[in-house]
C-alpha positions in Angstrom: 0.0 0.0 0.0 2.7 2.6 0.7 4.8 1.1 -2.6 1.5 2.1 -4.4 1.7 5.7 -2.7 4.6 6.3 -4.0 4.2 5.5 -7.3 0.9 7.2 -7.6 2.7 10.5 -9.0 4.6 8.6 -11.4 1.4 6.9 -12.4 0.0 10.0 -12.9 2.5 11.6 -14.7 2.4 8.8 -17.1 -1.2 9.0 -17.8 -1.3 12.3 -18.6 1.7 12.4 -21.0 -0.2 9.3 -22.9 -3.2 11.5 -22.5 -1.1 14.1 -24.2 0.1 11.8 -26.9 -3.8 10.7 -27.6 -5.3 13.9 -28.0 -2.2 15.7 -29.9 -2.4 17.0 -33.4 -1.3 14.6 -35.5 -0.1 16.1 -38.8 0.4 13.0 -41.0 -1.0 9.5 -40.6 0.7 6.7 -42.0 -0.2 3.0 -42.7 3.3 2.4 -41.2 2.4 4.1 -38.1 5.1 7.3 -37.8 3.9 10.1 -36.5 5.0 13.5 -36.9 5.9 15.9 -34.5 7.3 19.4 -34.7 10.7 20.1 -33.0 8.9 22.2 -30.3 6.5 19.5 -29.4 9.6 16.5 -29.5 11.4 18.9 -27.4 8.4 19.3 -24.8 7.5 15.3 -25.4 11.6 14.4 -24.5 11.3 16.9 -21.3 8.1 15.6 -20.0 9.8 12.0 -20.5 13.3 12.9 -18.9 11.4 14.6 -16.4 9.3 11.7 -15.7 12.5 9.3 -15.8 13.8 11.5 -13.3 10.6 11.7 -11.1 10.8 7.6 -11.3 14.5 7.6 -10.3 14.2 9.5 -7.5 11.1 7.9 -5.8 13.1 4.9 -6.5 16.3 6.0 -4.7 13.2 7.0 -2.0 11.6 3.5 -2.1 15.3 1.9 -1.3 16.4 4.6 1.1 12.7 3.6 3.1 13.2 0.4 2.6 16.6 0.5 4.4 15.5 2.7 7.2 12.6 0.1 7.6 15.5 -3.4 7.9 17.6 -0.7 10.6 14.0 -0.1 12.6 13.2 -3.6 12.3 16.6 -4.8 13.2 16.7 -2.0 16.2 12.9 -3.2 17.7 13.8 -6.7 17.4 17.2 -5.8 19.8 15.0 -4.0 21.9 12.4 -6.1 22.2 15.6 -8.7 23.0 16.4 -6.5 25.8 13.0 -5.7 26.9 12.6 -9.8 27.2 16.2 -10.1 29.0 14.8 -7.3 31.7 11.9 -9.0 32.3 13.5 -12.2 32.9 15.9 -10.4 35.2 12.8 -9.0 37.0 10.9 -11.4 37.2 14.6 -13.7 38.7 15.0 -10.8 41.1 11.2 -11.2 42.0 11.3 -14.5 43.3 14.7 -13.8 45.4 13.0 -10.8 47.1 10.0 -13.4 47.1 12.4 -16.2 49.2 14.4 -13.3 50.9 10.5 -12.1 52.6 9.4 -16.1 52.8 13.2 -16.5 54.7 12.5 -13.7 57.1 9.4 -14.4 58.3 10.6 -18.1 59.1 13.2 -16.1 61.2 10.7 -14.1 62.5 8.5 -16.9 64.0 11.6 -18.8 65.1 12.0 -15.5 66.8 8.8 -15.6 68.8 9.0 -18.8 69.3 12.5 -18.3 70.8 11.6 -15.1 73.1 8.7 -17.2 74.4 10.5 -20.1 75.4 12.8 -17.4 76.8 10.0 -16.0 78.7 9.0 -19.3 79.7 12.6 -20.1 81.1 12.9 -17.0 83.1 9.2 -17.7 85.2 11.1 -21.4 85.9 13.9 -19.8 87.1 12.6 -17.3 89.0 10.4 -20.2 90.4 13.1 -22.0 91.3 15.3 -19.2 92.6 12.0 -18.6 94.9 12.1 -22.1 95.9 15.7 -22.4 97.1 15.3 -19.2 98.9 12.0 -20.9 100.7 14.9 -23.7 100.8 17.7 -21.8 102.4 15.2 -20.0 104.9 14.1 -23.6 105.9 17.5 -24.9 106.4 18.7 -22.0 108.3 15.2 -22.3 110.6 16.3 -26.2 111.1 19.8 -25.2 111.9 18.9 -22.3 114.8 16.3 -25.3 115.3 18.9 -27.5 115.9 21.2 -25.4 117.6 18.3 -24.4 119.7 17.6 -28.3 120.3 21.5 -28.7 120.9 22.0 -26.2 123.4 18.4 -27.6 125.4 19.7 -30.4 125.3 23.2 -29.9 126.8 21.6 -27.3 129.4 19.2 -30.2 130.5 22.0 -32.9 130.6 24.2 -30.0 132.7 21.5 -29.7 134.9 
């Protein structure tokens, strides 16, 4: 479709100079077919076609020059699009280790609680059991002054 854009001009340029040919005085018809122009109208007729050969050239040298810039912007989108593919993988890579790295942390996190509560639970046992020799050591000290009390009734009641 744009190939037939550019040659539209052309196209039309060639239509009009056969146009021109058709409907141009004709000052001697032959059974061989010559036809007979006037130096001023083979002058005009060799301008219009260098003109036109010109015209064709350059929307020739136009057609390659587009069709070149089209195989470098195909050739630069498909590297980009290479690129775009190669970031996404990289994303979507980085993704899942940010993914793991948050799945690996909150593992940590509840072996965290987990930890701080059987801390919590260690520290009521041990105060418990620091009460409970200190009930110990107050008993042991009563049974000693117990004793000792006992000790010293006894000797004053085998001295009396």
């Amino acid at each position: 479709m744009t190939k037939l854009k550019l040659f539209l001009p052309s196209i039309v340029v060639i239509a009009i100079c056969s146009l021109a040919l058709l409907f141009s005085p004709v000052h001697g018809v032959s059974p061989t077919g010559e036809v007979t122009l006037t130096q001023q109208e083979f002058k005009t007729l060799k301008s219009n076609l260098n003109e036109l050969e010109s015209t064709i050239n350059n929307q020739l040298n136009t057609i390659n020059e587009l069709e070149m810039q089209l195989q470098t912007a195909k050739l630069t989108t498909s590297e980009s699009n290479m690129q775009l593919i190669k970031a996404l993988k990289l994303i979507n890579e980085q993704k899942k280790e940010l993914q793991e790295a948050k799945n690996s942390l909150q593992e940590q996190e509840k072996m965290l609680s987990e930890q701080k509560l059987s801390l919590a639970k260690a520290e009521v046992y041990l105060n418990e059991q620091k009460n409970e020799l200190a009930k110990m050591k107050a008993k042991q000290r009563n049974s000693t002054l117990l004793n000792i009390a006992l000790g010293v009734g006894v000797v004053y009641m085998a001295a009396k």
